[in-house]
N, C-alpha and C positions, 0 to 999 in steps of 0.2 A: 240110206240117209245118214250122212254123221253128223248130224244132229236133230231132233226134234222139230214136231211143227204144233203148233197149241190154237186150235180154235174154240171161240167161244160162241155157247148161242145166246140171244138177249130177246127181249121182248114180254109185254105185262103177261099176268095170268089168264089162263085159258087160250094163250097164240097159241100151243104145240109145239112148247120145245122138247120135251120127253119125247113124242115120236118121230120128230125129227133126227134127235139125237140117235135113238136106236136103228132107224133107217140108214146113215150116214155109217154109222159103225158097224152095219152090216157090210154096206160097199167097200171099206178102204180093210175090212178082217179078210172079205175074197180079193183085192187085191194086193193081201199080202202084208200089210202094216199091223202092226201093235199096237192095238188104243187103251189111252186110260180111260176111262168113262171116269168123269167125277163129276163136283156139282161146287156151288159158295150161296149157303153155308153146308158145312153139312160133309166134307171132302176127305174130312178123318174124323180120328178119336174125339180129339179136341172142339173140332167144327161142327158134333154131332149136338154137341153138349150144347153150343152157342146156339146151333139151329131151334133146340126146343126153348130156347130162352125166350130171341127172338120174332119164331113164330108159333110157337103156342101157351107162351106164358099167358095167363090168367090178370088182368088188369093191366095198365097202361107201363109204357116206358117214355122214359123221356126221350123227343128226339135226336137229339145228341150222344145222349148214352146208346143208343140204338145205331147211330154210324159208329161208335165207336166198338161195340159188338161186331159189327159188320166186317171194320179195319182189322179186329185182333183175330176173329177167320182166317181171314186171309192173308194176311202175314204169316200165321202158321201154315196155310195150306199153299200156298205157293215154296214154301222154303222144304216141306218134308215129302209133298207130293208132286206138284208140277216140275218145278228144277228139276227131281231125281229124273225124273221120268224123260224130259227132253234130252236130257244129260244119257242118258241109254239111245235115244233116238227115236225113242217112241213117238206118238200121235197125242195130243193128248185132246180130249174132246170134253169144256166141261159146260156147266148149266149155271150159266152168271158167273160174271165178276163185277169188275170197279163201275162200269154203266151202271149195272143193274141198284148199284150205292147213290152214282147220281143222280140217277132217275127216278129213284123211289124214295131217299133220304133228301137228296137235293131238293126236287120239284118236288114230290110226292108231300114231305114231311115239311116244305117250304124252308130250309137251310141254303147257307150259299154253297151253290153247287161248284164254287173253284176252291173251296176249303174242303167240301166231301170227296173231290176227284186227286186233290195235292194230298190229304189223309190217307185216301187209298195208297197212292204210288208211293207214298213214305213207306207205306206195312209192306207193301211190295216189292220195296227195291225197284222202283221205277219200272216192274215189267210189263209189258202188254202183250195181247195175242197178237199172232201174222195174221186174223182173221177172226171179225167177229160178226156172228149172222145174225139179223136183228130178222125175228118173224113179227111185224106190224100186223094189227088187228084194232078193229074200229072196238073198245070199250066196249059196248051194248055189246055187240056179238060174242063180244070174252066171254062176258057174265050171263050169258043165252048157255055156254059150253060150260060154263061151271056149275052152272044150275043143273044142267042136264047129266051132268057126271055123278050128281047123288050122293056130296063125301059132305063131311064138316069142312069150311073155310079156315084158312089161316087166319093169324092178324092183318094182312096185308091184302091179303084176297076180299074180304071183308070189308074196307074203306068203302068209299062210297064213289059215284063215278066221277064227282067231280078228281076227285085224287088220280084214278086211275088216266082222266084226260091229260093232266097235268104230265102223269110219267109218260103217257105215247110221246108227250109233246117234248119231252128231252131226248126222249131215246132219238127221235127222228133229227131234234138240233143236234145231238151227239154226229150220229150219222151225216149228216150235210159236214160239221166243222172236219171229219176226218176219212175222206169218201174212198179213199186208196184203203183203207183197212175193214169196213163194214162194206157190207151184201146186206143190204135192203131187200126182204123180200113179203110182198102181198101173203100174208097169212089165211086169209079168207079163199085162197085157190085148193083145191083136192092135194092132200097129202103126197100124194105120188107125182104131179107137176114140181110142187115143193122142193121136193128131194131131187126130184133130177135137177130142178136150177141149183140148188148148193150143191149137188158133188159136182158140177161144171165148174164150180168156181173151183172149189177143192182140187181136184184133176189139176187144175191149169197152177194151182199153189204149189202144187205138191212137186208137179215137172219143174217148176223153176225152181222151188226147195234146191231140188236134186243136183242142179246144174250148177250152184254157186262153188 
């Protein structure tokens, strides 16, 4: 490859993006690729600090100050981790980005969501993934897996469902306004269906990556 390929995965709490992710990164390490694993927030040094600001600080933040947490992330973590890493040729594989701002800041926290996604791609430098896999999951069932997992909730985990309807309901208009970049896929199917429908799309990204 000379150049990198950057997908991201999206979708509320409790779809499966962590075993997706390591699934995924299992297949493209045996066939021979270089992956980052990273995540927004939380992707370095920097992002690590924001992550506990964001999701486990102790009483409320404003919503605006809370995208704008979200934008100073990622303007550092695309600029010191994802560039290098494409710029090598690597894969980079991470867990959220700019959706995951609009969807949860935009709808979520009820802000206009074309001021949270132009925030984004300013801290960005206008970049986007070749590929972002959104795992859909009906709310109720989220919160059935997160209950059942037995940890403390974040702040964001924690909202109520109305909130959490709200972000399915972007992420999916995200996905319709931009259908050539997002893989929709049914989160509620067995882990192992899952995976083999994203590395199909992967496989077929990755041959054409190669052939530009």
């Amino acid at each position: 490859m000379t150049s990198g390929l950057w997908i991201t995965l999206e979708g509320g709490d409790g779809s499966g993006k962590t075993t997706q992710a390591e699934l995924l990164t299992e297949r493209l390490r045996a066939d021979g690729r270089t992956v980052v694993r990273t995540r927004e927030p939380g992707g370095s040094e920097v992002g690590q600090l924001i992550r506990d600001i964001v999701l486990h600080h102790r009483g409320d933040i404003a919503p605006r100050a809370e995208a704008l947490l979200y934008a100073a992330d990622r303007a550092h973590h695309v600029a010191t981790v994802v560039r290098p890493a494409l710029a090598r040729g690597e894969v980079v594989l991470q867990d959220r980005y700019l959706d995951s701002s609009v969807a949860y800041q935009g709808a979520g926290r009820v802000l206009d969501a074309t001021e949270v996604r132009e925030l984004s791609l300013w801290a960005a430098e206008g970049a986007l993934p070749d590929l972002t896999v959104l795992l859909d999951l009906d709310p109720t069932t989220a919160r059935e897996r997160l209950d059942s997992a037995d940890k403390p909730f974040d702040r964001l985990e924690a909202e109520r469902e109305e909130f959490h309807a709200r972000v399915r309901g972007a992420y999916l208009a995200l996905a319709a306004a931009e259908p050539g970049r997002f893989l929709v896929v049914d989160a509620a199917q067995p882990p192992a269906t899952i995976a083999e429908r994203i590395h199909e799309r992967v496989a077929t990204l990755v041959q054409t990556h190669e052939l530009r």
